[in-house]
Z-matrix of the N, CA and C atoms (Angstrom, degrees):
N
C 1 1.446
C 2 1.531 1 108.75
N 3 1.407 2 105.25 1 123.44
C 4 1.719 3 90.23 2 176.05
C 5 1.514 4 102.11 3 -115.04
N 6 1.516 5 89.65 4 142.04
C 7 1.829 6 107.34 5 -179.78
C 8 1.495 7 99.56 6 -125.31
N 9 1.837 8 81.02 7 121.55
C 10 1.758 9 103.56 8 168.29
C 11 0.950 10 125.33 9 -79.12
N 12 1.406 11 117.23 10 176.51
C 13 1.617 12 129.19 11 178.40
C 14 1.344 13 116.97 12 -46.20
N 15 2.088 14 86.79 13 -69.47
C 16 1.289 15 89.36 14 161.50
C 17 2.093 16 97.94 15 -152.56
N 18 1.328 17 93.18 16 175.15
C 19 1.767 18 113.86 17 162.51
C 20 0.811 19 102.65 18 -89.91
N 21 1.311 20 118.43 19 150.72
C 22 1.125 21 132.02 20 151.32
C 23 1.750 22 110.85 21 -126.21
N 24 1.970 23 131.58 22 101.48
C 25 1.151 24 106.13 23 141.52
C 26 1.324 25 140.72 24 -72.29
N 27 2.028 26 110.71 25 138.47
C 28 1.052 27 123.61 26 171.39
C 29 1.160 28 95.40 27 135.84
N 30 1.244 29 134.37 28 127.88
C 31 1.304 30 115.18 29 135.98
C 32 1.735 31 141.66 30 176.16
N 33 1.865 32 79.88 31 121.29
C 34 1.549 33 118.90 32 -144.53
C 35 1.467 34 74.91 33 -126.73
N 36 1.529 35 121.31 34 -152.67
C 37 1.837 36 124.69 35 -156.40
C 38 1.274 37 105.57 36 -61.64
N 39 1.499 38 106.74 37 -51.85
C 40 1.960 39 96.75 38 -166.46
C 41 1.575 40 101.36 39 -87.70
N 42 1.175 41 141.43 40 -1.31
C 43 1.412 42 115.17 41 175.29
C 44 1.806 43 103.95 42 -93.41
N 45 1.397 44 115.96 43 -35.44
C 46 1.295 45 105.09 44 163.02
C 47 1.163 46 130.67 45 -69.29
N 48 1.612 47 134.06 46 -34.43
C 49 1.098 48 119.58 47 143.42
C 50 1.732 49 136.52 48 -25.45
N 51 1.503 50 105.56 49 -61.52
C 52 1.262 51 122.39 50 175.36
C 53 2.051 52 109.30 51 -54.80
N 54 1.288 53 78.69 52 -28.37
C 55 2.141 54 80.53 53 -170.94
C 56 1.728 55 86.48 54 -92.52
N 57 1.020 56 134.99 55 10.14
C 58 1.787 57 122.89 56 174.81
C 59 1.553 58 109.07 57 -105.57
N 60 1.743 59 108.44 58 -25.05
C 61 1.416 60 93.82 59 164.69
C 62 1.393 61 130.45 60 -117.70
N 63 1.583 62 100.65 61 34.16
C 64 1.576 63 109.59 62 165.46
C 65 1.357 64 118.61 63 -121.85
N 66 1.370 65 103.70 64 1.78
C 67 1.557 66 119.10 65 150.20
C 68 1.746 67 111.61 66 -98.42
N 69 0.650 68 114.46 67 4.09
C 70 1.611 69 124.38 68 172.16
C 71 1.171 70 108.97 69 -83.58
N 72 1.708 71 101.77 70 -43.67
C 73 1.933 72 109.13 71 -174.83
C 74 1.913 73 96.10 72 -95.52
N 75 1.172 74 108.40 73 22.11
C 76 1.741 75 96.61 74 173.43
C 77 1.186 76 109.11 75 83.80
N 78 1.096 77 123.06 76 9.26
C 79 2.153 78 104.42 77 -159.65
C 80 1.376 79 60.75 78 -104.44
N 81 2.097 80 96.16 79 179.44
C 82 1.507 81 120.55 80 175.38
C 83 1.347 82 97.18 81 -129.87
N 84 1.481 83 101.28 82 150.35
C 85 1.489 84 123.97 83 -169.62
C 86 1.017 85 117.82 84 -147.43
N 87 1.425 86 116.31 85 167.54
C 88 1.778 87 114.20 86 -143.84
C 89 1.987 88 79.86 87 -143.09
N 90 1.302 89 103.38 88 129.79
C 91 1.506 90 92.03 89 170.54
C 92 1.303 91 105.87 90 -106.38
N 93 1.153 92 143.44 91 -178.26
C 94 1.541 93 134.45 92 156.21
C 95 1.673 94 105.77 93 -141.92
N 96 1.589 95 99.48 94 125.80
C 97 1.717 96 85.99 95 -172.11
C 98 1.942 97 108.23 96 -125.85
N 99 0.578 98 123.18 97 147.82
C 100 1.336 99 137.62 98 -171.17
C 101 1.772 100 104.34 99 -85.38
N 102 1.250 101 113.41 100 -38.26
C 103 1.727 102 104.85 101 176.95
C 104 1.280 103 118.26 102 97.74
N 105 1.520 104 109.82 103 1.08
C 106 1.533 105 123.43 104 174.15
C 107 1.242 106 133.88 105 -118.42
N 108 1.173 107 125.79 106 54.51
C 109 1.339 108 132.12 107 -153.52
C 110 1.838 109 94.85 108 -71.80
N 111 1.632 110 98.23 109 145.22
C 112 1.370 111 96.21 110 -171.92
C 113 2.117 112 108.55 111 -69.67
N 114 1.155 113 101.91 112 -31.56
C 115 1.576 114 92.55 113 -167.69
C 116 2.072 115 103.10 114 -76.05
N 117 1.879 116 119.78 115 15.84
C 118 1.195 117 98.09 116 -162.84
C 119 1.855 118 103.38 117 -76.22
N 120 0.990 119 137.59 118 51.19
C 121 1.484 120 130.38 119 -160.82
C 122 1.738 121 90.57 120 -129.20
N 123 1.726 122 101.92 121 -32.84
C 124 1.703 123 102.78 122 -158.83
C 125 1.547 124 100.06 123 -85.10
N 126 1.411 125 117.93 124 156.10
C 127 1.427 126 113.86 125 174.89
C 128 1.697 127 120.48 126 -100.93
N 129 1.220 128 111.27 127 0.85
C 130 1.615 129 135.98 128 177.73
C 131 1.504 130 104.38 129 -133.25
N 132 1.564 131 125.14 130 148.32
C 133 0.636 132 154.32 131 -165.25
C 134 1.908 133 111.75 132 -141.47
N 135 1.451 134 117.19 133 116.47
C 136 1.317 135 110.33 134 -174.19
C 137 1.649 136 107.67 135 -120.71
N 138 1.464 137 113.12 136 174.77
C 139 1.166 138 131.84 137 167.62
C 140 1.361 139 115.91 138 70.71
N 141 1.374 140 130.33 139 14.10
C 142 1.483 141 160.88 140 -170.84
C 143 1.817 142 92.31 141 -89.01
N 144 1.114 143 128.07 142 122.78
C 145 1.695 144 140.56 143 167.63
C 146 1.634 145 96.97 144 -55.34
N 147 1.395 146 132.56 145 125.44
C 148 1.181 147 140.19 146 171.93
C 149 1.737 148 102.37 147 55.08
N 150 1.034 149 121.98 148 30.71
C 151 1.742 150 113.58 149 -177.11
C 152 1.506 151 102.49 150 -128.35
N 153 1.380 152 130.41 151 -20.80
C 154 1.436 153 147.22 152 -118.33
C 155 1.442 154 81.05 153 -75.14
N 156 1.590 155 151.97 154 137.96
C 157 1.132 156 160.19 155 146.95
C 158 1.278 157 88.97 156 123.11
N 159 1.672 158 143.08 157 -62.90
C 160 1.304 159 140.72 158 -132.00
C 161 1.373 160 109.95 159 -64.18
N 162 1.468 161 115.03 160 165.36
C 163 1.475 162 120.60 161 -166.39
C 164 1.140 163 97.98 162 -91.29
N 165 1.945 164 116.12 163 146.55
C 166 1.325 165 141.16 164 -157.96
C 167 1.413 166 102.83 165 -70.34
N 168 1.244 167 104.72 166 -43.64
C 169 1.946 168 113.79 167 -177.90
C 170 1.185 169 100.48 168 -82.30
N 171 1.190 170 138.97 169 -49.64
C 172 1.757 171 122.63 170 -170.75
C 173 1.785 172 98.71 171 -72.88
N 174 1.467 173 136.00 172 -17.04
C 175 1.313 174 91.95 173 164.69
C 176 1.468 175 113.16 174 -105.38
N 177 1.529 176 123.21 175 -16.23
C 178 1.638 177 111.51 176 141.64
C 179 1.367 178 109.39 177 -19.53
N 180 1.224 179 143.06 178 -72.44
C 181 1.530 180 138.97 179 -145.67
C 182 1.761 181 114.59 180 -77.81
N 183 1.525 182 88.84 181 -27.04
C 184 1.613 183 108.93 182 167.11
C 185 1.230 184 131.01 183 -64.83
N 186 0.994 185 99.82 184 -52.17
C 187 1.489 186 141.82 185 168.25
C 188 1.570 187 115.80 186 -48.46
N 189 1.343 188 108.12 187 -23.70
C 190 1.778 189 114.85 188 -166.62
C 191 1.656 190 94.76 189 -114.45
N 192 1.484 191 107.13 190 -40.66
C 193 1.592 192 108.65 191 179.47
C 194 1.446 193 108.79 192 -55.25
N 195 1.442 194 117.58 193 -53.12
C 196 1.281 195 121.82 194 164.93
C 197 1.864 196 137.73 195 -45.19
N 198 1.440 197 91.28 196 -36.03
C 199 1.716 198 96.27 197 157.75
C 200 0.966 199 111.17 198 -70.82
N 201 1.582 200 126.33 199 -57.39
C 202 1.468 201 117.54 200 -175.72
C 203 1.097 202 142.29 201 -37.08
N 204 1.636 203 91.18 202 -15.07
C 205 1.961 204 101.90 203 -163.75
C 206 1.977 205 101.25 204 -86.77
N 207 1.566 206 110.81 205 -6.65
C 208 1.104 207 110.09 206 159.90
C 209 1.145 208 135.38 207 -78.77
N 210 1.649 209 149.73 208 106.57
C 211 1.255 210 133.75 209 179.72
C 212 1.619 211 133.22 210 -38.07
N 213 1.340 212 107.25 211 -34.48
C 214 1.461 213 113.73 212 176.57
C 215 1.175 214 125.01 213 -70.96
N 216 1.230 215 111.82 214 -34.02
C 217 1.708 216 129.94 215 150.03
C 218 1.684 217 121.72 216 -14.15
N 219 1.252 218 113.09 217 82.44
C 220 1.693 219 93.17 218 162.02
C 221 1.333 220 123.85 219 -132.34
N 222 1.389 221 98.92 220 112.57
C 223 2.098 222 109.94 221 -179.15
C 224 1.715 223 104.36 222 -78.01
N 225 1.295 224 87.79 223 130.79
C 226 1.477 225 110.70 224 170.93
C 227 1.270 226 129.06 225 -111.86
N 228 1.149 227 135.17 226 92.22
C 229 1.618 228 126.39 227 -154.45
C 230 1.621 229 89.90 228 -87.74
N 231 1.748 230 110.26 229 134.45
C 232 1.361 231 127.41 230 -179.86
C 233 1.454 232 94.75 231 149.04
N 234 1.474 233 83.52 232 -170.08
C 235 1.959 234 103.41 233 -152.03
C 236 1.353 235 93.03 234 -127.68
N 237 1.621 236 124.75 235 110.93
C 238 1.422 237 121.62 236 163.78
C 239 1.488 238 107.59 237 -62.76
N 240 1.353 239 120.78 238 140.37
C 241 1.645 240 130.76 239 -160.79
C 242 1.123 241 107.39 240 -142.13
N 243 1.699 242 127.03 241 -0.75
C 244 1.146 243 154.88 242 134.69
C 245 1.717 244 147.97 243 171.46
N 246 1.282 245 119.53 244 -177.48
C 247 1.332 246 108.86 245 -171.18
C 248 1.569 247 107.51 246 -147.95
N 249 1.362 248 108.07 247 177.71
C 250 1.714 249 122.77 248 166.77
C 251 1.454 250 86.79 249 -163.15
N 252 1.904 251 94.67 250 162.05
C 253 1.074 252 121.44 251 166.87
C 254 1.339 253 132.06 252 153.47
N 255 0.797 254 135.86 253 -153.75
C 256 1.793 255 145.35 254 163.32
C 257 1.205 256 134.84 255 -142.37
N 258 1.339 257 131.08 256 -162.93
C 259 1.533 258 113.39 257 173.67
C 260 1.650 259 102.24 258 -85.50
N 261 1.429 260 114.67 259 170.04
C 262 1.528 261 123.35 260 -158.74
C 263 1.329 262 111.66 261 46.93
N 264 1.278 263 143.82 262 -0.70
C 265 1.837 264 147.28 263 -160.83
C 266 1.309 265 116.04 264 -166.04
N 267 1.690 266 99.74 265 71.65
C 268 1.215 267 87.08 266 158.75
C 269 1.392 268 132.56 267 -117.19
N 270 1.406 269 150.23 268 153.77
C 271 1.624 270 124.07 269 170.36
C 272 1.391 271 105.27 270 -123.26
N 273 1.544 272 117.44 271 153.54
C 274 1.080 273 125.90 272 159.89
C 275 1.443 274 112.17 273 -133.79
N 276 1.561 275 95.57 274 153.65
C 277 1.440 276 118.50 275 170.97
C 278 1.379 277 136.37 276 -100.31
N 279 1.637 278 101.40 277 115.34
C 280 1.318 279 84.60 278 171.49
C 281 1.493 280 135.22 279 -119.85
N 282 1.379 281 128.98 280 -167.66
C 283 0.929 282 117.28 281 -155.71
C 284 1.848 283 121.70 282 -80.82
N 285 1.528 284 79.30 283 -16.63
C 286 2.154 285 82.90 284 162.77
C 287 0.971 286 126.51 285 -58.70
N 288 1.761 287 111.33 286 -5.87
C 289 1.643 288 117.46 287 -159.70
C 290 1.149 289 113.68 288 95.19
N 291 1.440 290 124.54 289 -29.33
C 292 1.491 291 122.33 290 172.16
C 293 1.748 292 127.09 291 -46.89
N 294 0.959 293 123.32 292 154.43
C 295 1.712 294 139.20 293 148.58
C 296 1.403 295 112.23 294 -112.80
N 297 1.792 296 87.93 295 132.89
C 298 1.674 297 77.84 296 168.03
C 299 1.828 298 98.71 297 -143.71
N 300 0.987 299 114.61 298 148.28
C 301 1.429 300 133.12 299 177.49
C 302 1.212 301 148.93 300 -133.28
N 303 1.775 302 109.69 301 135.12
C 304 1.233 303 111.48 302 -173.20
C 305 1.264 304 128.38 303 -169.79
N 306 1.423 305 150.18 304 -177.90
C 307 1.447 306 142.91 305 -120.02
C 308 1.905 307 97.32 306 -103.27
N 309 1.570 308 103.87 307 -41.16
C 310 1.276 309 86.28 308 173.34
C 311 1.736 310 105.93 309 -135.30
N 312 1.065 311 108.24 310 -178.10
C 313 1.716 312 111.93 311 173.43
C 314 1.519 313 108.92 312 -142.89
N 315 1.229 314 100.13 313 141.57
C 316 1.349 315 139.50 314 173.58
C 317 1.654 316 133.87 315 -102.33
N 318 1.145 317 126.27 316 74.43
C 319 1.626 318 129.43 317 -172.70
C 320 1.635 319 107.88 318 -77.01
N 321 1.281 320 113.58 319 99.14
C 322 1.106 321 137.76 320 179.81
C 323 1.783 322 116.79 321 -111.03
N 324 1.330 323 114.23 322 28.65
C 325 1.482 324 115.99 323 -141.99
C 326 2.356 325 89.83 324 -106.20
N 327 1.129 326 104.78 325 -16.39
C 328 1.569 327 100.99 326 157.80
C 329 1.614 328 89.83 327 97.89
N 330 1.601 329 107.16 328 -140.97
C 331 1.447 330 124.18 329 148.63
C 332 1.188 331 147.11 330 -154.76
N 333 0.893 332 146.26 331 -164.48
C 334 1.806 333 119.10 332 -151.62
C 335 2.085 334 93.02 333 -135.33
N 336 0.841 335 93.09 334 137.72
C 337 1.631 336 102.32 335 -168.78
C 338 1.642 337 91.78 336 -77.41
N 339 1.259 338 122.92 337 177.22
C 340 1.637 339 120.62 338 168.71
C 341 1.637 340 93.70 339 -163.02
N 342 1.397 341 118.51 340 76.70
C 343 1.672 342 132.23 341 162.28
C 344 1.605 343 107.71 342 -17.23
N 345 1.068 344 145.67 343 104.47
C 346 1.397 345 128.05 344 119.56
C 347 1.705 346 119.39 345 1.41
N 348 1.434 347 111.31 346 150.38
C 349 1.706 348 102.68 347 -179.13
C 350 1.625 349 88.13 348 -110.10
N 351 2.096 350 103.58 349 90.24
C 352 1.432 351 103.13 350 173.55
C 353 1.626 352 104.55 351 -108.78
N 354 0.982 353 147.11 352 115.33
C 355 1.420 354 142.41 353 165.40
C 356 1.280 355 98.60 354 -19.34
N 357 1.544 356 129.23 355 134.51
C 358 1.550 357 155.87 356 167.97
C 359 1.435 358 108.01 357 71.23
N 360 1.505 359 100.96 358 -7.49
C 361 2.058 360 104.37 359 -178.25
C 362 1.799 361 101.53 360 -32.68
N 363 1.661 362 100.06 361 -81.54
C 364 1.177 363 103.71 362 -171.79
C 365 1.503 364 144.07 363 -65.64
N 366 1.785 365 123.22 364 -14.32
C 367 0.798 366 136.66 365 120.36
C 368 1.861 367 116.15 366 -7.76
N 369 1.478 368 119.87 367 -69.76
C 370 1.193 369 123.10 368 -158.14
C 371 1.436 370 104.24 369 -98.40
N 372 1.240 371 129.73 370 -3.30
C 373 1.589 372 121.50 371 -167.68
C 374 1.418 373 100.26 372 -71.48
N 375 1.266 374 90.79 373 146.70
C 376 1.846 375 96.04 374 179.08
C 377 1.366 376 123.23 375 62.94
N 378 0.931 377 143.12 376 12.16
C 379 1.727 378 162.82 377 88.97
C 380 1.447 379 136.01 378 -42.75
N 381 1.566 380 125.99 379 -101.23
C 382 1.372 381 127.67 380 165.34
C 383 2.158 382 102.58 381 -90.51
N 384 0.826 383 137.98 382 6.93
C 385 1.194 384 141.46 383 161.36
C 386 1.294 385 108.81 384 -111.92
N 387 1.345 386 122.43 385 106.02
C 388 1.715 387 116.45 386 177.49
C 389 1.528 388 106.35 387 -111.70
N 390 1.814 389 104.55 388 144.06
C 391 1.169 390 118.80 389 161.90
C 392 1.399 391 135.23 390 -72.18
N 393 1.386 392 109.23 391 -21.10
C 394 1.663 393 104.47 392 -165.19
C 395 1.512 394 86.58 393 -144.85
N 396 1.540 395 103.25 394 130.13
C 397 1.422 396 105.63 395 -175.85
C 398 1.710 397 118.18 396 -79.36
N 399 1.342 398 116.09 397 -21.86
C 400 1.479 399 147.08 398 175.13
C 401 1.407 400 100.74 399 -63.07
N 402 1.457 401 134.17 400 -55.62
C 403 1.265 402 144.32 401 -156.66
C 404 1.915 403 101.41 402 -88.97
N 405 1.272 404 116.50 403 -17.19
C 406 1.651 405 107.31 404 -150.74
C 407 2.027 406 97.45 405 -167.80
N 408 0.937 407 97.67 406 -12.49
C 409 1.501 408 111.88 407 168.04
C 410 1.320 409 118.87 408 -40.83
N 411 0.956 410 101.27 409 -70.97
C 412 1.605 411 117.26 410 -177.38
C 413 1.494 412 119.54 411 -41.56
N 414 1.551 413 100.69 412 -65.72
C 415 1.549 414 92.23 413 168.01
C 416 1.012 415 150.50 414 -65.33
N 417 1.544 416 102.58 415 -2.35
C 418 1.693 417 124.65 416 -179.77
C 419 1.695 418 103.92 417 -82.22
N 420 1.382 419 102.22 418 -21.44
C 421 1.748 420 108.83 419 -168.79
C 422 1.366 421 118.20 420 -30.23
N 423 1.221 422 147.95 421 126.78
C 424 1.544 423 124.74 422 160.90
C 425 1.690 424 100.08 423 109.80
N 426 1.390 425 111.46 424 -40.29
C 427 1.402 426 107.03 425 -165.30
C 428 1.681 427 120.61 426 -67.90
């Protein structure tokens, strides 16, 4: 059984972020990602240092190549569905059937939108319907 540094669920900006500087400090880490990042609907992505316009999935994809290049690094695509534990011990479960474990945890998992059943809602979310006024605000200004 190998037990990491730490887990991290989520992982979309802040759990890969978070898994780049604890492989930076040497520890090993286990990400676990679900495959749904809430902004994947938008085609720009804002307020990112040198990213400000770029698309959410091309630096997701960047973003993962770049963890990878760490050994301690390990992405797990799946859905934690649950856990126990303490500090130094924790496990979680996921839904492949797997466990995975380790000293600390990190919930980086965002949040999950839940549409109303409005005719064209979902069609438009994250396009002409925006979620985050910070992220997509701006350009709506005026309209």
């Amino acid at each position: 059984m190998t037990h990491h540094d730490a887990i991290i669920i989520g992982g979309s900006f802040a759990g890969l972020t978070a898994a780049t500087y604890i492989a930076r400090g040497r520890r090993s880490v286990q990400v676990i990602d679900a495959g749904k990042p809430r902004n994947r609907f938008a085609e720009h992505s804002h307020g990112f240092f040198a990213q400000d316009g770029s698309n959410p999935a091309a630096m997701l994809e960047t973003a993962r190549a770049q963890v990878q290049a760490y050994p301690a690094v390990a992405l797990t695509q799946g859905k934690a569905i649950g856990g126990a534990g303490e500090l130094d011990d924790f496990s979680i479960q996921l839904d492949t059937g797997e466990t995975v474990h380790g000293r600390r945890l990190i919930f980086a998992f965002g949040i999950s939108d839940e549409l109303p059943d409005v005719p064209g809602l979902a069609e438009r979310w994250g396009n002409s319907v925006i979620h985050c006024p910070y992220c997509h605000g701006y350009e709506f200004s005026g309209r």
